[in-house]
C-alpha positions in Angstrom: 108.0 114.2 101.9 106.2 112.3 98.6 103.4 113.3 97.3 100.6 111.3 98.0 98.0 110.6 95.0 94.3 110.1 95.0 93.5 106.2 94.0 89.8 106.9 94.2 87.4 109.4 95.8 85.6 107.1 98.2 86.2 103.8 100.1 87.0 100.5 99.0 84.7 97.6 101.0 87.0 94.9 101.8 85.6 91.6 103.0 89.1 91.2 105.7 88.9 87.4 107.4 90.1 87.1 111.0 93.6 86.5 111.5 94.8 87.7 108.4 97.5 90.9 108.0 96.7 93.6 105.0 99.6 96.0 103.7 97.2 99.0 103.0 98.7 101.8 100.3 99.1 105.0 101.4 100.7 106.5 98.3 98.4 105.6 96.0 100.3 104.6 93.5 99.6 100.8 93.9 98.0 98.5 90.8 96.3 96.6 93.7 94.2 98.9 95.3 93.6 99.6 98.2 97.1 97.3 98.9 100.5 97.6 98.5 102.5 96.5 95.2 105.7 97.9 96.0 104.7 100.9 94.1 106.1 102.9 96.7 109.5 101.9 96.1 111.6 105.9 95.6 109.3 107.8 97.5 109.3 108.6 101.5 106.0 106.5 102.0 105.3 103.1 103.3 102.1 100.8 103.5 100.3 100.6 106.6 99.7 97.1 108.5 96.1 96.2 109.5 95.6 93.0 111.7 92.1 91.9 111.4 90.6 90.6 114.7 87.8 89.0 113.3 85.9 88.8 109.8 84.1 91.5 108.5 83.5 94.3 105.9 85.5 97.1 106.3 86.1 100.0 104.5 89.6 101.4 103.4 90.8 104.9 102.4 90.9 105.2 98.4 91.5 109.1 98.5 94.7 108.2 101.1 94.3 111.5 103.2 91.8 109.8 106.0 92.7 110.8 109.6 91.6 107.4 110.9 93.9 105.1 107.9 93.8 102.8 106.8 90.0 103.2 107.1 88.2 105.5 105.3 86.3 108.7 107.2 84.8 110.5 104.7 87.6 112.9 103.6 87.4 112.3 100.0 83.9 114.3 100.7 85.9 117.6 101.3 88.9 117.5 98.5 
């Protein structure tokens, strides 16, 4: 399996708007953080789809070891 890389040690607040699909990165090698740019490509490890029911703030995994991805549960607290 890749290794998986820390983007940030805390969330990323993301206004998502209802109806809309989001490719979050779970390698975190991605330029577009907290989504999926393909940096992936070579590795073992694929973005995850979110479907947003409705428009809100929600808060995705930066460090990308959250048990609850692509949302963040306060994980980065313990690495």
């Amino acid at each position: 399996m890749s290794e998986v890389q820390i983007a940030q040690r805390g969330p990323y607040a993301v206004d998502v708007v209802a109806g809309q699909d989001y490719f979050w990165c779970r390698c975190g090698r991605s330029g577009k953080q907290p989504f999926c740019d393909g940096s992936h490509q070579g590795t073992d490890l694929r973005p995850l789809k979110l479907h947003a029911e409705r428009s809100e703030t929600l808060y995705f995994c930066g460090c990308k070891h959250s048990q609850t991805p692509p949302l963040c549960d306060g994980t980065h607290n313990d690495l």
